[in-house]
N, C-alpha and C positions, 0 to 999 in steps of 0.2 A: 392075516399077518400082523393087522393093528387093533385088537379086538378093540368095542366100543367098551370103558369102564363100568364096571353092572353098577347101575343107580344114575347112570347119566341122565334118563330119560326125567327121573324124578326132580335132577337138581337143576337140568334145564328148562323142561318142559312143566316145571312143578306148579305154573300159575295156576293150573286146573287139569281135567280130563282130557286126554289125545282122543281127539274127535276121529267120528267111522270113514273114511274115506272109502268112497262106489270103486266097486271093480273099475278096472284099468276095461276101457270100452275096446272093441273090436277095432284092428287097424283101418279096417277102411272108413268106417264109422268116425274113427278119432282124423284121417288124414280131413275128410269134408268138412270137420268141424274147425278147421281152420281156415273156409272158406265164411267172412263174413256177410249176413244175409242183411244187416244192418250196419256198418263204419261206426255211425256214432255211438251204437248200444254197447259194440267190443271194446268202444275205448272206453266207454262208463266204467262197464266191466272187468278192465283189465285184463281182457284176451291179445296180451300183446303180437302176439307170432299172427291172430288176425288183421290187427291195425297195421303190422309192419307188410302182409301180401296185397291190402290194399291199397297201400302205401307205394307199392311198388309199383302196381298196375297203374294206380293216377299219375304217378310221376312219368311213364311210360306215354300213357295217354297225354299229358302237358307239352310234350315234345311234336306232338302231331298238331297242333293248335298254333294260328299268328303268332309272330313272335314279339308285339306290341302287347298283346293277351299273355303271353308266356311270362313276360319281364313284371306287367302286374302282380303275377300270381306269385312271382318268388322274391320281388318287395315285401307283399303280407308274408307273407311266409317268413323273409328273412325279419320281422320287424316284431313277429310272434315269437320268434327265437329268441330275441333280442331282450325280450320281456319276459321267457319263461328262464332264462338263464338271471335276469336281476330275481326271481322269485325261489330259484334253486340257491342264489347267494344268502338269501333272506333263511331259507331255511337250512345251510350248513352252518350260519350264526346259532339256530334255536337246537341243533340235533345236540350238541355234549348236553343238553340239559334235559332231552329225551333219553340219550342213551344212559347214563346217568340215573334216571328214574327206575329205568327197567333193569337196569346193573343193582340199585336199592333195594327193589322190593325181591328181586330172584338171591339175594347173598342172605337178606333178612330170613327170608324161606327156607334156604337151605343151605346156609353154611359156606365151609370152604368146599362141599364136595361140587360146586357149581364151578370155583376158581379152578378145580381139577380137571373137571370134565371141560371148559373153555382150551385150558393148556392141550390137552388131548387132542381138541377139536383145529387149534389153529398148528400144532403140528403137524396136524395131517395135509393141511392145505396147501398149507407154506410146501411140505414137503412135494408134493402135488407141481407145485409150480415151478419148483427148483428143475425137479426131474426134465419138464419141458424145457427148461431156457437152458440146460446143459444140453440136450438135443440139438439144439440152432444151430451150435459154435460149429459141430464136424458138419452141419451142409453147408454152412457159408464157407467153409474150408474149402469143403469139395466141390461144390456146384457154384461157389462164387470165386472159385482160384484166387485164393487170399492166403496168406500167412495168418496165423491162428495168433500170435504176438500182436501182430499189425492189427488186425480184428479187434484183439482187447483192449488195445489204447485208442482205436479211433470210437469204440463204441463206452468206454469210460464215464465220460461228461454227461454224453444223456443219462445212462443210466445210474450216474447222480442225481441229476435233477428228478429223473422219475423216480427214485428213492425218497427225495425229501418230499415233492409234492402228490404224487400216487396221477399223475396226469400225462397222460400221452401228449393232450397235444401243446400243455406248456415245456414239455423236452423237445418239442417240433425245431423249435432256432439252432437247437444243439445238433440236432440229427441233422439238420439241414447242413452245417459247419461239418461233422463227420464224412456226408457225402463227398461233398466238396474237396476235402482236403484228405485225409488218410485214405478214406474208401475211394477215392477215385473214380467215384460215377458222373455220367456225364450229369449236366442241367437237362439238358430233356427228357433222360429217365427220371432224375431224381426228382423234377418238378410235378411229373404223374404220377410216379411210383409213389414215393414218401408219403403224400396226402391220401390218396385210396388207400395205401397200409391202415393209417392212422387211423382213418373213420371204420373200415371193415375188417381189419386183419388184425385178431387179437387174439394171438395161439392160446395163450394160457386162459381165457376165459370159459371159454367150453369144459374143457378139461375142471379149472376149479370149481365150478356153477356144479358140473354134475357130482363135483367132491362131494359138496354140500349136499347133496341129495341124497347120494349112498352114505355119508354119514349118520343124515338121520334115519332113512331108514333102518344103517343097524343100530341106531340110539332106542328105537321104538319094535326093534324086532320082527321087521316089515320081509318076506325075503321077494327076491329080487330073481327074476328067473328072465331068460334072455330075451321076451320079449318084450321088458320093461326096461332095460338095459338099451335095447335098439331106439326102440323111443325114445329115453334119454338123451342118446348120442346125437337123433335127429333135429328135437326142438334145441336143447344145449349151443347145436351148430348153430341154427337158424336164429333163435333167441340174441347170441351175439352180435349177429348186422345190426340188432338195432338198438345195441349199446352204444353210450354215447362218451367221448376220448377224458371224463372228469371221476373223480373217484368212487370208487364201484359201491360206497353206501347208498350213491342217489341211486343206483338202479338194481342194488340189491333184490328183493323184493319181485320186481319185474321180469328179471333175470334169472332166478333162481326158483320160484312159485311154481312158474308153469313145467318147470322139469320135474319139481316134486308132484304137482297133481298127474303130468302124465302117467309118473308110474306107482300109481298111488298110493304118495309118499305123506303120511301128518305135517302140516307147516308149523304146526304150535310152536315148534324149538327156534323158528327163522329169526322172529324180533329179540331173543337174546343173542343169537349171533350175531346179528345185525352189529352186535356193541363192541366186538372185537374183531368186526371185518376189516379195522384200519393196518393190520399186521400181516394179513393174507394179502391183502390189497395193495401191499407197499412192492412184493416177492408177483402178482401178478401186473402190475407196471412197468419193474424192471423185464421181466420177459418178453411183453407185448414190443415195447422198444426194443430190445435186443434183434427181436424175431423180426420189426420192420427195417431197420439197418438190413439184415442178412438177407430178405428178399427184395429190395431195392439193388443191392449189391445183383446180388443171383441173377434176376432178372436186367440189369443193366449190360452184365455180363456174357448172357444168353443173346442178345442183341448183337453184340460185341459179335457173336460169334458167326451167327447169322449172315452179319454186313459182310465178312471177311470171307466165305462160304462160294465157289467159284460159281 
């Protein structure tokens, strides 16, 4: 319905040759392969959907341990955070002069057909993400018995601030005030719900991450047959828990790689996208907000219903 522009591949991918990418491996093959046989090697490597199952399993396993031991561990933990986030600030100062670079040498290369084929590309995403967060609005309607008016003004504010800043969890104070006051969810939903939203529930990610993927591969003429598609949709989901609530350039990459190798998609084209993902990115924040408003609501309501329930 949206063909890819013929010469895109050249004007974005044009720093050199689109590398051979191995057949797409046997499902059971590829599901073990997400079992890490090393921690530390995956995370060398950037096998993220490995790091994030073993991730899960340790954190699983932490809770079974003293809880003298337990408060240690998530001290370092929280104190490692504390210092990869001053190093993520450090490097959102240096990236306009990365992205910047790679915008120089791909316009020098190839013209305005680059400026076209970007316009093309964040069309499609943006659009991508609109589609989802128009979704939301009729089930907070319907499963969170709301007025659709009352919905759009209590949900406004954040999805201000998530427009200026591309950040879930600096909209957090806004959604929180939302809850509170128009949404009319209790504090002991909103105080569980709002925050697991934020950190795991980020509808338009999956969906835009896999944009990405089926973009390039019709950019590079890759076809896509259902069972690379399945794949897609599986790591896509999975690959989103372990996105983190700050603008989607720092995990770009992370986020978006391993859906292209599962269905084996060329990444050459990702680091010029990379340079105009602040536009897709601005349309997948408002969403991700929108979508956690509507199931805090949903589910506060679901309770609601429950308690009342003879």
């Amino acid at each position: 319905l949206w063909p890819v522009p013929p010469g895109a591949v050249g004007a974005l991918a044009g720093a050199g040759p689109v590398a051979e990418v191995p057949d797409v491996r046997p499902s059971a093959q590829w599901l073990l392969g997400f079992i890490p046989v090393n921690p530390l090697k995956a995370a060398s490597e950037g096998q993220v959907v490995a790091v994030v199952l073993f991730a899960l399993v340790f954190g699983f396993a932490v809770t079974r341990i003293a809880t003298d031991r337990r408060a240690l561990l998530a001290g370092f933990f929280q104190a490692a955070a504390d210092a990869l986030l001053v190093v993520v600030g450090w490097v959102l100062w240096l990236a306009p002069l990365g992205v910047f670079a790679l915008a120089l040498v791909a316009g020098a290369r190839s013209g305005l057909a680059t400026a076209g084929a970007l316009l093309h590309y964040i069309g499609f995403i943006v659009l991508l993400c609109v589609i989802v967060t128009l979704l939301v609005y009729p089930l907070a309607v319907i499963a969170g018995r709301i007025g659709l008016a009352r919905f759009l003004r209590a949900a406004l504010p954040a999805q201000a601030i998530a427009f200026s800043t591309q950040s879930s969890i600096a909209s957090l104070p806004a959604m929180i005030q939302a809850s509170d006051g128009p949404l009319g969810v209790r504090e002991t939903s909103r105080s569980i719900v709002l925050p697991l939203a934020i950190s795991l529930f980020r509808i338009t990610s999956p969906t835009a991450n896999l944009g990405v993927a089926i973009y390039v591969a019709g950019m590079n003429g890759v076809p896509l047959g259902a069972m690379q598609l399945v794949l897609g949709v599986a790591v896509a989901a999975i690959v989103s828990l372990a996105a983190v609530g700050l603008p989607s350039q720092i995990t770009f990459f992370t986020t978006t790689g391993p859906i292209c190798l599962a269905m084996g998609v060329p990444v050459e084209a990702l680091p010029l996208l990379l340079a105009v993902e602040t536009v897709p990115d601005i349309f997948r924040t408002v969403g991700n907000v929108t979508a956690d408003l509507a199931v805090t609501r949903i589910i506060d309501q679901s309770s609601v219903r429950e308690a009342d329930a003879p």
